[in-house]
Backbone as ProteinMPNN parsed JSONL, in Angstrom:
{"seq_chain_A": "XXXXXXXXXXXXXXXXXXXXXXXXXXXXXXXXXXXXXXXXXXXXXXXXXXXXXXXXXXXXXXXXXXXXXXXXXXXXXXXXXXXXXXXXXXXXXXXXXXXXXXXXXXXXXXXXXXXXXXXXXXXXXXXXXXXXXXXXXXXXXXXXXXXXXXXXXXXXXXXXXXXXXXXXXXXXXXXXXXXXXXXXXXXXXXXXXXXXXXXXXXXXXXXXX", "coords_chain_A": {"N_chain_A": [[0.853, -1.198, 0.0], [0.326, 2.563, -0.645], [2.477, 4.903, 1.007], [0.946, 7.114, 3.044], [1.937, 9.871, 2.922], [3.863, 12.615, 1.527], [7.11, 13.478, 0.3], [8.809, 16.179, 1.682], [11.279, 17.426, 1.448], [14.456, 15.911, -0.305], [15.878, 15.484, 2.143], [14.507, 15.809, 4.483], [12.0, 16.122, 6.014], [8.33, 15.146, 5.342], [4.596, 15.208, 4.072], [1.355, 15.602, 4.514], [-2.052, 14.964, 3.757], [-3.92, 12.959, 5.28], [-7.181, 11.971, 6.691], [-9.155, 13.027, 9.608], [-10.583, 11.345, 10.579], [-8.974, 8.642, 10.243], [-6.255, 8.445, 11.425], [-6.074, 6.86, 13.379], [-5.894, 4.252, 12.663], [-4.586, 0.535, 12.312], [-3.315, 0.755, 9.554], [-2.593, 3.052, 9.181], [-1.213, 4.21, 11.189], [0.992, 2.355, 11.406], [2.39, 3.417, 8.799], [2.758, 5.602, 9.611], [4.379, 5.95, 11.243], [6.976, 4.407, 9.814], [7.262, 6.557, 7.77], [7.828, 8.416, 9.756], [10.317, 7.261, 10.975], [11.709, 7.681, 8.074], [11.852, 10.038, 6.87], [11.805, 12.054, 9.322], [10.884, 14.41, 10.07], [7.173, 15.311, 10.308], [4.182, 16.475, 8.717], [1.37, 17.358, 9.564], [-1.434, 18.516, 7.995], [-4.174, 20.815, 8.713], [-5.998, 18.949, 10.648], [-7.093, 19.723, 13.548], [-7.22, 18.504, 15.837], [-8.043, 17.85, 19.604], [-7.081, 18.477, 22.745], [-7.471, 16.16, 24.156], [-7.826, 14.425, 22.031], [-5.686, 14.416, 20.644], [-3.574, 13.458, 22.647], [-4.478, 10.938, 22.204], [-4.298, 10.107, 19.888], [-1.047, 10.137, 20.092], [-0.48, 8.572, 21.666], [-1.17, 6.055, 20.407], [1.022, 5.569, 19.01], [3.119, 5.148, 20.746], [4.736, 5.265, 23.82], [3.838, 7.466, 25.946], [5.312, 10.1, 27.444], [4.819, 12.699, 29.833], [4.666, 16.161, 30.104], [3.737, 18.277, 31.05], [2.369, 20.806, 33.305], [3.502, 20.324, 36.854], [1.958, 18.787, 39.209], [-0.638, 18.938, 42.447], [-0.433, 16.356, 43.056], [1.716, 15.643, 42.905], [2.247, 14.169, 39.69], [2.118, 14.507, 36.534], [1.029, 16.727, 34.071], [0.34, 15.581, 31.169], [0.151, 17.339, 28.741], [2.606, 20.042, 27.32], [1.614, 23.698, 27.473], [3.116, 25.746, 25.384], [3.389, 29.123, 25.637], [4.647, 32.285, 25.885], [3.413, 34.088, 27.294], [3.421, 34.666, 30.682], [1.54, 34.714, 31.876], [-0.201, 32.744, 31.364], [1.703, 30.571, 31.361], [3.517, 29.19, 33.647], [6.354, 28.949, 32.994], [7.499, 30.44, 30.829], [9.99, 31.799, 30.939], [11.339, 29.928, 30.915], [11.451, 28.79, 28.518], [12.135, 30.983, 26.825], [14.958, 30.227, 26.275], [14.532, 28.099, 24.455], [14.575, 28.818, 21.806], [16.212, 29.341, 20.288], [18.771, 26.823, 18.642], [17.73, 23.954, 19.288], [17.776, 20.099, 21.122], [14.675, 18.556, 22.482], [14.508, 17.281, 25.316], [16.879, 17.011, 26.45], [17.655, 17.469, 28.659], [17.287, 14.91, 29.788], [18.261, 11.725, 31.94], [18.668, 10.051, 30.078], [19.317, 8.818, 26.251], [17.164, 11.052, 24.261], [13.238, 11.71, 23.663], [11.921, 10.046, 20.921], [10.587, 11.415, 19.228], [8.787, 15.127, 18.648], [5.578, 15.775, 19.727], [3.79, 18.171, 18.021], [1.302, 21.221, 18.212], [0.14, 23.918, 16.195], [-2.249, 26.593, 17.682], [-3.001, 28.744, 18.638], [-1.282, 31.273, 17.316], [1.289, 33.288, 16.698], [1.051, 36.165, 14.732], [3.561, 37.151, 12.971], [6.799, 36.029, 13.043], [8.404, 33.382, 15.37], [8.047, 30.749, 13.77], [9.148, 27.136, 13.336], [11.724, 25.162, 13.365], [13.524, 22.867, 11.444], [16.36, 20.406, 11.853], [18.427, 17.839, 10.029], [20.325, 16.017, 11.385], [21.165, 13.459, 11.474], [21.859, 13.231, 8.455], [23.817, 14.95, 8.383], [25.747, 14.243, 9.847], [26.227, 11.888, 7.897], [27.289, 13.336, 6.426], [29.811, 13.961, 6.746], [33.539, 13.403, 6.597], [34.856, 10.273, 6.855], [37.453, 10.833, 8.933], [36.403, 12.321, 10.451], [33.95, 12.172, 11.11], [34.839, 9.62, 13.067], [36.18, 11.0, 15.151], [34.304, 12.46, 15.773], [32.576, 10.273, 17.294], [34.012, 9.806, 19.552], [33.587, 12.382, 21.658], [32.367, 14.063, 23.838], [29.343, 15.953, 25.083], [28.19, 18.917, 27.012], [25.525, 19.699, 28.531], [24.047, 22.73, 29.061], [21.93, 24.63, 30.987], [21.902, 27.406, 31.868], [23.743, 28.03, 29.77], [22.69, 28.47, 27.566], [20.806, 30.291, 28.019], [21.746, 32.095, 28.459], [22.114, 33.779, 25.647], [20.028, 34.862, 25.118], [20.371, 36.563, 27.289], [22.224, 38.208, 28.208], [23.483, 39.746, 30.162], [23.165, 38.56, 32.347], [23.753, 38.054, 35.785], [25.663, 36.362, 38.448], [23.571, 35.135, 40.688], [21.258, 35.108, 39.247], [22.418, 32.841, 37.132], [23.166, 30.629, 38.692], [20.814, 30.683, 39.722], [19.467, 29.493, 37.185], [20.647, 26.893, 37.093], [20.426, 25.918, 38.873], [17.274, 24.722, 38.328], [17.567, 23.584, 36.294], [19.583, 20.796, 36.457], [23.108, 20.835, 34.794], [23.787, 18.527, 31.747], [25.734, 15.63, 30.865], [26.266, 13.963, 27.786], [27.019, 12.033, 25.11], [28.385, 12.693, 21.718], [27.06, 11.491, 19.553], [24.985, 9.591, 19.452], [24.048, 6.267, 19.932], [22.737, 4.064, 20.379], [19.732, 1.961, 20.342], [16.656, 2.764, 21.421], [14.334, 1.092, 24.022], [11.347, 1.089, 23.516], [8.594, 3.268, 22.094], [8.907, 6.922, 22.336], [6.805, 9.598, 23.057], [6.962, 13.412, 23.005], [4.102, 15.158, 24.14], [2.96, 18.155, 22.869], [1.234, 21.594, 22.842], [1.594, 24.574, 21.015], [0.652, 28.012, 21.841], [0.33, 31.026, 21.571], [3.341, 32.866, 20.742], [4.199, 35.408, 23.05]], "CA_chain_A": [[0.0, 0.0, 0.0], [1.418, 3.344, -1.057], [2.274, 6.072, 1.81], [0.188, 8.489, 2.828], [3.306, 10.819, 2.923], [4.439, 12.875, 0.374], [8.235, 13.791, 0.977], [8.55, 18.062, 1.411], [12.788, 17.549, 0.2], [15.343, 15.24, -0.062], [16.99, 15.101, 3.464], [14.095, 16.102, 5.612], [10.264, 16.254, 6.181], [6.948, 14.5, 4.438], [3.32, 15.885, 4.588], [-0.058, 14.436, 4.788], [-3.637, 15.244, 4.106], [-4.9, 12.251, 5.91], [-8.518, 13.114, 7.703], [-8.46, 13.111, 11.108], [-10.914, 9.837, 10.938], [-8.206, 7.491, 9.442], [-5.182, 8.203, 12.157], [-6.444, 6.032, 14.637], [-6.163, 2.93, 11.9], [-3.497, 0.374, 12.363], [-2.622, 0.589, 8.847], [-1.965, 4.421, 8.831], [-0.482, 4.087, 12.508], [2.472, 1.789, 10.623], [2.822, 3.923, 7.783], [3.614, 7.267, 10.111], [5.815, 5.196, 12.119], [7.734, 4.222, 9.048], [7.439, 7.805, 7.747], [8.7, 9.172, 10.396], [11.8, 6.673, 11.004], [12.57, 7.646, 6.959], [11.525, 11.324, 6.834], [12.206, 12.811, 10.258], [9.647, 15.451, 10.855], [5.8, 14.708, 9.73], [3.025, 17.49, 8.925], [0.206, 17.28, 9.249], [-2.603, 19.865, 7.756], [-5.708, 20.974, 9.189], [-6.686, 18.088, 11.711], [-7.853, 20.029, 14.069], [-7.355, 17.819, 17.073], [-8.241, 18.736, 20.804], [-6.072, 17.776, 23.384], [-8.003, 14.482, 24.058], [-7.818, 13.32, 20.508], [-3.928, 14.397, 20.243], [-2.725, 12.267, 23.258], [-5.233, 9.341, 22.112], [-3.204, 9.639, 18.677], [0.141, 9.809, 20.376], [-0.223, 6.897, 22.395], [-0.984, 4.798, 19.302], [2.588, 5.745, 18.139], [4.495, 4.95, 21.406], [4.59, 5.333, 25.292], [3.809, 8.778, 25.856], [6.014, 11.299, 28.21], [3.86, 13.637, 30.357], [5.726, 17.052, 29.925], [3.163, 19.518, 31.585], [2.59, 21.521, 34.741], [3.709, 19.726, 37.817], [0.348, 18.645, 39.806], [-0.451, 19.148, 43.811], [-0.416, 15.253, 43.675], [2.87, 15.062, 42.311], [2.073, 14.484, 38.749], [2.687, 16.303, 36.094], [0.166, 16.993, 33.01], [0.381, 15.169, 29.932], [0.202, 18.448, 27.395], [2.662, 21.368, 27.599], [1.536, 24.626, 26.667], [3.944, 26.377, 25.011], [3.718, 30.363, 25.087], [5.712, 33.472, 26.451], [2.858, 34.593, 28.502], [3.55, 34.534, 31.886], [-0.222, 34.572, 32.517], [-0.59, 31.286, 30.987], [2.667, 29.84, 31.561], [4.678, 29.665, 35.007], [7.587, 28.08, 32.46], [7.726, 31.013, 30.097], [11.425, 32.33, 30.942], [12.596, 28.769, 30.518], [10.91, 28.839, 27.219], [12.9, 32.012, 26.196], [15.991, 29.27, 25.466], [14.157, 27.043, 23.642], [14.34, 29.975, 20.957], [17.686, 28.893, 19.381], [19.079, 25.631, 18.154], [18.3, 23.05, 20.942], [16.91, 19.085, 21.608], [13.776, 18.197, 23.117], [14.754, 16.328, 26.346], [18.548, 17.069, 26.532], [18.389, 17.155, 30.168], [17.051, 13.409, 30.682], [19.623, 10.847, 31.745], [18.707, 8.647, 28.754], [18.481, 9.717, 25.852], [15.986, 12.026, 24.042], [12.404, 10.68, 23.34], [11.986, 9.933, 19.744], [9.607, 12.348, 18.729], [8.067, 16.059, 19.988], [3.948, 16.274, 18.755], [3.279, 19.704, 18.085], [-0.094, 21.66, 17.507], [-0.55, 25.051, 16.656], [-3.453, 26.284, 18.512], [-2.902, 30.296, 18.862], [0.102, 31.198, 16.534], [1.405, 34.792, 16.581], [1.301, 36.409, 12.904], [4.76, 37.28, 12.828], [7.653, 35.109, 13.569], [7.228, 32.145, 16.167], [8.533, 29.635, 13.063], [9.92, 25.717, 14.029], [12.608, 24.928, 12.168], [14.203, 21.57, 11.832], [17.798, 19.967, 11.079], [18.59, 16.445, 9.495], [21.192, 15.881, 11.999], [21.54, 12.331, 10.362], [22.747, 13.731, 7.221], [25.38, 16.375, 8.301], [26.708, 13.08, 10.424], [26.75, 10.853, 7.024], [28.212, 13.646, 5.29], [31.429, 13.914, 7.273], [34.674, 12.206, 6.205], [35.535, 8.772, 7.957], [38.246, 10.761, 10.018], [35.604, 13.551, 11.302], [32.975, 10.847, 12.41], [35.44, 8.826, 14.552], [36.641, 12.056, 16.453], [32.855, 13.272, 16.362], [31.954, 9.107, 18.092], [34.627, 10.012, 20.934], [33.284, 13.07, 22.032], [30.989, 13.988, 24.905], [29.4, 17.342, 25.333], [27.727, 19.345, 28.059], [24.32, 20.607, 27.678], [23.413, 23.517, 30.149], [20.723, 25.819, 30.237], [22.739, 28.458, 31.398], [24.648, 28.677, 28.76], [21.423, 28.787, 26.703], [19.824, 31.594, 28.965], [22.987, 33.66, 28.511], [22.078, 33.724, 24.469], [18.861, 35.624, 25.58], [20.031, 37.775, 28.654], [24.235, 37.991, 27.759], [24.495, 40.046, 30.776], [22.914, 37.552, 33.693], [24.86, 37.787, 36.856], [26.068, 34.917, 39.04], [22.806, 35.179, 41.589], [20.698, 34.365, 37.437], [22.914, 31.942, 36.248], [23.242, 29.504, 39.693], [19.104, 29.709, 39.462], [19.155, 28.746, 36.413], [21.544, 26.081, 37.223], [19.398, 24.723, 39.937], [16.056, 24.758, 37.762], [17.75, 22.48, 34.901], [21.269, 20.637, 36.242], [23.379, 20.491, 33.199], [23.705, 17.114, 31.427], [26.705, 15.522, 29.648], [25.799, 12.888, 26.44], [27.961, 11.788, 23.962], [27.861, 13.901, 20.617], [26.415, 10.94, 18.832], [24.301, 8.31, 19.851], [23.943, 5.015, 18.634], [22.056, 2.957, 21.355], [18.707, 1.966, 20.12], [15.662, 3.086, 22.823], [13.849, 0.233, 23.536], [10.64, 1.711, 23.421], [8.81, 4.456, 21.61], [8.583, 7.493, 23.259], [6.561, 10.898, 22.515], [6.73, 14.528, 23.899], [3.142, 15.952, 23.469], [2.775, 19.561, 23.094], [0.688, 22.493, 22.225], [1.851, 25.842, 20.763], [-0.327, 28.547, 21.924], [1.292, 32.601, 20.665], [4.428, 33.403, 21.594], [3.785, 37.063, 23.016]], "C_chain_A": [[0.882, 1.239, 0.0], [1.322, 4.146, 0.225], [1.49, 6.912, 1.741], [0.882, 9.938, 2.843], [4.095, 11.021, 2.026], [6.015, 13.878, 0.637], [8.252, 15.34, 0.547], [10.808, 18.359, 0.687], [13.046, 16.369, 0.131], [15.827, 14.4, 0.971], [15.953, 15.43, 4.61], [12.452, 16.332, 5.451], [9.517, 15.561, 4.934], [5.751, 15.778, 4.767], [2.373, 14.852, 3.984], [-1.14, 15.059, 4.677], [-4.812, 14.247, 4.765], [-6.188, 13.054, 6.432], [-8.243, 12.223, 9.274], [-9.407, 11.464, 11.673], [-10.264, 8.923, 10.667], [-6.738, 7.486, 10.355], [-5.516, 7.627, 13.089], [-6.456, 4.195, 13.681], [-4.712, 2.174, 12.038], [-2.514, 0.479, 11.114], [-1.702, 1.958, 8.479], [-1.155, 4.795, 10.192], [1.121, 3.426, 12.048], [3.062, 2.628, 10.121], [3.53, 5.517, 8.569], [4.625, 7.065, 11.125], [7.042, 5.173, 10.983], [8.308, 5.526, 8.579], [8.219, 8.332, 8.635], [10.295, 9.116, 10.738], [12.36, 7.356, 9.338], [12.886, 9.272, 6.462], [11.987, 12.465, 8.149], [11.478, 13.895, 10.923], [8.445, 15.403, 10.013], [5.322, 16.197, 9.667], [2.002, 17.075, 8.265], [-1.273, 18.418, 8.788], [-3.831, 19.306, 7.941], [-6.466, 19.753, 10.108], [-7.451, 18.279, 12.401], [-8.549, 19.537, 15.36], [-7.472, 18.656, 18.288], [-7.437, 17.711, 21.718], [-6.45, 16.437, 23.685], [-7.213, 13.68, 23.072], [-6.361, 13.407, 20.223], [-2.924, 13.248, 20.813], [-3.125, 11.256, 22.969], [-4.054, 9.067, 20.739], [-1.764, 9.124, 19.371], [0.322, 8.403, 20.974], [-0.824, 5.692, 21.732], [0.178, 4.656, 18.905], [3.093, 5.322, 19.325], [4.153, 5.159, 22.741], [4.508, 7.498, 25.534], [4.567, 9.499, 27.441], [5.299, 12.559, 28.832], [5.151, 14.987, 30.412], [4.977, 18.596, 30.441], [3.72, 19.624, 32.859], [2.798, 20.152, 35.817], [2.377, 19.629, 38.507], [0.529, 18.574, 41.694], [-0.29, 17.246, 44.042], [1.205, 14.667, 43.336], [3.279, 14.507, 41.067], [1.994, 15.085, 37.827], [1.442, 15.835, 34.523], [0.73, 16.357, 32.001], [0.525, 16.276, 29.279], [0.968, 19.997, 28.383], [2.625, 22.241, 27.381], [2.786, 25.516, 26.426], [3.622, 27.745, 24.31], [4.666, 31.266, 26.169], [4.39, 34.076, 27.036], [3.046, 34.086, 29.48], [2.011, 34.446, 32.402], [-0.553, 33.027, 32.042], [0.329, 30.144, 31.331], [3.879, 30.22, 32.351], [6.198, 29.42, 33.812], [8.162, 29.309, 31.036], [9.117, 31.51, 30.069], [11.301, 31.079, 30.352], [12.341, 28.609, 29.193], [12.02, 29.757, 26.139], [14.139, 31.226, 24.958], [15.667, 28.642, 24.831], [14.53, 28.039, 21.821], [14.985, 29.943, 19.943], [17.735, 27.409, 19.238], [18.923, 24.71, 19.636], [17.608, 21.388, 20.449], [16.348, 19.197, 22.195], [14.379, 17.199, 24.028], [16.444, 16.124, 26.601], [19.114, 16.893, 27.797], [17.903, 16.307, 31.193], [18.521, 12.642, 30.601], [19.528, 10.112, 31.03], [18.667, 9.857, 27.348], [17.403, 10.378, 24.818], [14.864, 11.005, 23.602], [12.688, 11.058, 21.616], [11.733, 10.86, 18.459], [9.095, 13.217, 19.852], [6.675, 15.834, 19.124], [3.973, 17.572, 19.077], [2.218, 20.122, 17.303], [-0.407, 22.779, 17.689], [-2.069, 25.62, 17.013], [-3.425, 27.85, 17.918], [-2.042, 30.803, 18.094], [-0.17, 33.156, 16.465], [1.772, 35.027, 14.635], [2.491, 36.845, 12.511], [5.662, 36.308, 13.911], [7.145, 33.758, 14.193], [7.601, 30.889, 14.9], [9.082, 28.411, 13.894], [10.633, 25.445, 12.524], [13.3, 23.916, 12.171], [15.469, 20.984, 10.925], [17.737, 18.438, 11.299], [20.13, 16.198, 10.35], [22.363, 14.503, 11.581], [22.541, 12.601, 9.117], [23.831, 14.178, 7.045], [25.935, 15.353, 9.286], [27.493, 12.437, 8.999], [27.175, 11.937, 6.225], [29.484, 14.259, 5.397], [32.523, 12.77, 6.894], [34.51, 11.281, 7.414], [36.203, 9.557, 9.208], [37.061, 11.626, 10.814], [34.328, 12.437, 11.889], [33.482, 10.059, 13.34], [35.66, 10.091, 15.182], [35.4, 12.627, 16.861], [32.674, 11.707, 17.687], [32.89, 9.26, 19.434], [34.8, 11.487, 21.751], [32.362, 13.204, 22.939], [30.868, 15.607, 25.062], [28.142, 17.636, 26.402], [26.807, 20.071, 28.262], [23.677, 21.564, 29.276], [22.735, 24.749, 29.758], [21.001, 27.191, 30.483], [23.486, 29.016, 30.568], [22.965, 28.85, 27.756], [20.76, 30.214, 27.053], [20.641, 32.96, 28.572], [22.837, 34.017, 26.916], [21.094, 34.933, 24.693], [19.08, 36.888, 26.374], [21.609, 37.323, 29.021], [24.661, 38.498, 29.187], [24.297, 39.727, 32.077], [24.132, 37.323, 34.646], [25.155, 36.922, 37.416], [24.505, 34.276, 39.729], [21.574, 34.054, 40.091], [21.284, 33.417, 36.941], [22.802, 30.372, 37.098], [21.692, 29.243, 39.884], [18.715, 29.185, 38.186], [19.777, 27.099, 36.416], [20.568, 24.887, 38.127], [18.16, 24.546, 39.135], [16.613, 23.562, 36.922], [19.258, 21.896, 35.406], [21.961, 20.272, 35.071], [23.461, 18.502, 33.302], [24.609, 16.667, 30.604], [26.187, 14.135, 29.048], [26.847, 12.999, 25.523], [27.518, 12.829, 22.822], [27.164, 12.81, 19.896], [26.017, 9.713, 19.364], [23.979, 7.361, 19.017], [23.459, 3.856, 19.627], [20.781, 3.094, 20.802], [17.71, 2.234, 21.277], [14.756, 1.526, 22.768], [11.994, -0.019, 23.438], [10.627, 2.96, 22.752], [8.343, 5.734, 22.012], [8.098, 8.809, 22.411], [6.365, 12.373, 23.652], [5.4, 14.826, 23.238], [3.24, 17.438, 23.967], [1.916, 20.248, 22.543], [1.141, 23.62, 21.902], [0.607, 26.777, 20.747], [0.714, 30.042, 21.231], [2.236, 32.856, 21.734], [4.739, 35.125, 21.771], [5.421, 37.178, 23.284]], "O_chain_A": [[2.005, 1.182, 0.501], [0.188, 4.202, 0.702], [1.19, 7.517, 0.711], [0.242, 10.987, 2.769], [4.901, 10.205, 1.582], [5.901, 14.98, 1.174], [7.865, 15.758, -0.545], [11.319, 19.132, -0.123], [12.168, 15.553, 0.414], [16.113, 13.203, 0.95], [16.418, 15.358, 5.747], [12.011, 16.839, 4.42], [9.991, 15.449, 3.804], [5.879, 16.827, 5.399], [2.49, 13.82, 3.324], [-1.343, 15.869, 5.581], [-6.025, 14.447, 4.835], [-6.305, 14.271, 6.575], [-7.541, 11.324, 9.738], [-9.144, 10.731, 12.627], [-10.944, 7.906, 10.806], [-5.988, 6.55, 10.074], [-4.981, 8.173, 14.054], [-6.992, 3.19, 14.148], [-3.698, 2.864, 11.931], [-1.294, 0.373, 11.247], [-0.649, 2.049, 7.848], [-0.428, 5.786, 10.13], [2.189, 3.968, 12.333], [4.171, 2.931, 10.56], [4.451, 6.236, 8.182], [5.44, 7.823, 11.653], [8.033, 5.867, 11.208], [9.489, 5.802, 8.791], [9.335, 8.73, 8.302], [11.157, 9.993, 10.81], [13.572, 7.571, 9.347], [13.885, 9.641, 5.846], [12.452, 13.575, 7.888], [11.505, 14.177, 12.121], [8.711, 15.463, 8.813], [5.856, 17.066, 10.356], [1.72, 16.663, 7.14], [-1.934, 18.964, 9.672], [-4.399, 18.245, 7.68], [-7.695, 19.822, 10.14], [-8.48, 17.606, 12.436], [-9.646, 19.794, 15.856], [-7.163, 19.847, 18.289], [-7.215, 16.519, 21.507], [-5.637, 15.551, 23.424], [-6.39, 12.768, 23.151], [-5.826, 12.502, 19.582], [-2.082, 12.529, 20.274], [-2.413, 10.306, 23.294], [-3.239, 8.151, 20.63], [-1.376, 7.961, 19.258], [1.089, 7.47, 20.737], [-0.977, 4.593, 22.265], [0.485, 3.577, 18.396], [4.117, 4.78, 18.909], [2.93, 5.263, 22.839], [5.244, 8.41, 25.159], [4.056, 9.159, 28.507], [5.28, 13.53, 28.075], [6.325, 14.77, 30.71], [5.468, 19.714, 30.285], [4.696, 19.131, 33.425], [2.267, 19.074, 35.551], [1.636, 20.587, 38.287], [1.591, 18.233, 42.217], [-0.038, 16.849, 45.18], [1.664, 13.538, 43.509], [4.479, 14.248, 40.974], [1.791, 16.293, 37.948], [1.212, 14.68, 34.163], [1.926, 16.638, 31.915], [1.741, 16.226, 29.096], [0.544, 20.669, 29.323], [3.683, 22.49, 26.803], [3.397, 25.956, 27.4], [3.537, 27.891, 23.091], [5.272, 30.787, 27.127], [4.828, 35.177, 27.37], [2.896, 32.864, 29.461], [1.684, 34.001, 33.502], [-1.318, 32.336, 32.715], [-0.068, 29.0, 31.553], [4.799, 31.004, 32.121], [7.181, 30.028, 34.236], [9.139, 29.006, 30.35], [9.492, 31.676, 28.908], [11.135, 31.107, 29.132], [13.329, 28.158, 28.612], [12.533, 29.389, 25.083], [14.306, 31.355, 23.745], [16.622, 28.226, 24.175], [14.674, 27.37, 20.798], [14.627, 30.358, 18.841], [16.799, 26.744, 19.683], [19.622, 24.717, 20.649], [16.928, 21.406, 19.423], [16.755, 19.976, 23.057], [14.799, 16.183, 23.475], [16.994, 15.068, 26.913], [20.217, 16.487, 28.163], [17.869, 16.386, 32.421], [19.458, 12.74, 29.809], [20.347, 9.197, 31.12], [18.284, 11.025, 27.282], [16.497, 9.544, 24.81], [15.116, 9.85, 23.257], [13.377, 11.968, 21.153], [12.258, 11.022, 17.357], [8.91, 12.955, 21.04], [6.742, 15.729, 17.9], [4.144, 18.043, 20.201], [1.999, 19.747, 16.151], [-1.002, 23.16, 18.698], [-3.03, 24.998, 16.558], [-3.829, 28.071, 16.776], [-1.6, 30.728, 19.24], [-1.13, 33.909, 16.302], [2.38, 34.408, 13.763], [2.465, 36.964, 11.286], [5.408, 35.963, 15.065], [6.12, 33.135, 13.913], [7.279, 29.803, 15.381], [9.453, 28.612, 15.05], [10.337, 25.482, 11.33], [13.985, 23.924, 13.194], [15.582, 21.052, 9.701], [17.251, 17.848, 12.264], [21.111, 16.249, 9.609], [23.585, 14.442, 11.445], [23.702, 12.224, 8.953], [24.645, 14.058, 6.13], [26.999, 15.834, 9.673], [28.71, 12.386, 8.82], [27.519, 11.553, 5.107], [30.115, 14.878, 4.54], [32.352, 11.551, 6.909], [34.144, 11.513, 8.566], [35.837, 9.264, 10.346], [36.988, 11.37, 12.016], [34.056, 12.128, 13.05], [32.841, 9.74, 14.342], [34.92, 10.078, 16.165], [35.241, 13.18, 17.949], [32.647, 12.003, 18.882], [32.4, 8.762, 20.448], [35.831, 11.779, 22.357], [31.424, 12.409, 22.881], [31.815, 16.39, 25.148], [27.266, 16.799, 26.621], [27.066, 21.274, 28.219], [23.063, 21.1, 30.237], [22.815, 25.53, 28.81], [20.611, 28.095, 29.745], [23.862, 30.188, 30.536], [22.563, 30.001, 27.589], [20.298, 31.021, 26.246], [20.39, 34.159, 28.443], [23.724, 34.847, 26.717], [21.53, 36.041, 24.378], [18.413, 37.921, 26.32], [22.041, 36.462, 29.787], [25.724, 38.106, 29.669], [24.929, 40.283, 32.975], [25.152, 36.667, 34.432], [24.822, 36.019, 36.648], [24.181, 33.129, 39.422], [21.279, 32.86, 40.05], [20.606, 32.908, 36.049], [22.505, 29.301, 36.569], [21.213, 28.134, 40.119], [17.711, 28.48, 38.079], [19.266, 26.236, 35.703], [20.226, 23.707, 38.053], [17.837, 23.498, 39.694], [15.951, 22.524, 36.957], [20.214, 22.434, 34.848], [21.466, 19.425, 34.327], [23.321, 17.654, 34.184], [24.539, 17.148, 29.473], [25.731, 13.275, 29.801], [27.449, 14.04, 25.258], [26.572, 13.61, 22.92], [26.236, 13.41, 19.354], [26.838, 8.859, 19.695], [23.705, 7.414, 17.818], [23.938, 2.729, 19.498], [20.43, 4.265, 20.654], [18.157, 1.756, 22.319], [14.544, 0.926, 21.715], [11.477, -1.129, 23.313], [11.594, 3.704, 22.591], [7.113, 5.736, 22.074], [8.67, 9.159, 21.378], [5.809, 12.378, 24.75], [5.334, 14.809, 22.009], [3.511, 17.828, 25.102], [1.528, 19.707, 21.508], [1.207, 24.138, 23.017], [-0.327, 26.589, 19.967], [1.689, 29.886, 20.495], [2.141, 33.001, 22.953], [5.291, 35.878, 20.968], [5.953, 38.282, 23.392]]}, "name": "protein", "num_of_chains": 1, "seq": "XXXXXXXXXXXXXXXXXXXXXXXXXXXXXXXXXXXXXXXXXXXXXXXXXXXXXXXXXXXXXXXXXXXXXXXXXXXXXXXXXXXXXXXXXXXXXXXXXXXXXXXXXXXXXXXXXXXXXXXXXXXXXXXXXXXXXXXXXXXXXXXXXXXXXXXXXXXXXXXXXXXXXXXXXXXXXXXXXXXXXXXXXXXXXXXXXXXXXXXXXXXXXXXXX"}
């Protein structure tokens, strides 16, 4: 059966007009699995899911990752909204860093889940873009000697240094709370352990004021 995914280049992304009654099927559940392992970032147009129907999708694809607000029971929300209001979102500074080149989940000790879901909801009319790199590619298109010295590398992912991209001239008192909010995390530069499970961040994009 042919994909429902029509590739957007070469080295990176598909798209899809599936309807939103046919992603809940196991045969189109395969096919965006496959897609996604061959393609790397999926889109989807006009669905029009509500947070229900988003996590019911996700957790056909894989074990799902709760990534919201922290809860009084100690739980933390399945869906995280993602804007720069502070009225909507206690997490909006930490957001600020997300702004530049980063991974989703950089500062778990395993690592990253597989996939983020994202759904614009609110979208500001200027800027506010997601932009995505074939990380794969610019690996396989290094000489032999530059991939062994990249496979014995380890690097150090802190959100202070991220924060300081945003707010260059953060004093010690700003940098040690940011320090405590996220402890940094060191990971190899290239991974090559399979997960043995499949894991998803769900999210929502609401406007980034």
């Amino acid at each position: 059966m042919a994909s429902k995914f029509r590739p957007l280049s070469q080295r990176i992304g598909a798209e899809t007009t599936v309807r939103r009654d046919e992603i809940m099927g196991p045969v189109f559940i395969k096919d965006c699995l496959d897609s996604l392992e061959r393609h790397g970032v999926l889109v989807f147009h006009r669905l029009g899911l509500n947070d229900e129907e988003q996590v019911a999708f996700s957790s056909r694809l894989g074990e799902v990752i709760p990534q919201g607000k922290v809860r009084s029971d100690g739980g933390r929300d399945v869906i995280f909204k993602i804007t720069l209001d502070e009225k909507e979102n206690d997490a909006a500074e930490y957001l600020k860093s997300t702004i530049h080149w980063h991974i989703d989940g950089i500062f778990e000790e395993t690592p990253p889940a597989k996939a983020t879901m994202l759904t614009g909801r609110r979208l500001s009319p200027t800027g506010g873009a997601t932009e995505f790199c074939n990380t794969y590619a610019a690996y396989e298109d290094l000489s032999a000697e530059e991939r062994e010295r990249c496979d014995s590398l380890r690097v150090n992912h802190s959100l202070a240094a991220s924060n300081r991209v945003w707010n260059p001239g953060a004093g010690p008192e700003e940098t040690e709370r940011w320090r405590r909010r996220r402890a940094p995390k060191e990971h190899p530069l290239v991974w090559r352990a399979v997960a043995q499970h499949l894991a998803r961040h769900v999210r929502r994009h609401n406007a980034r004021l």
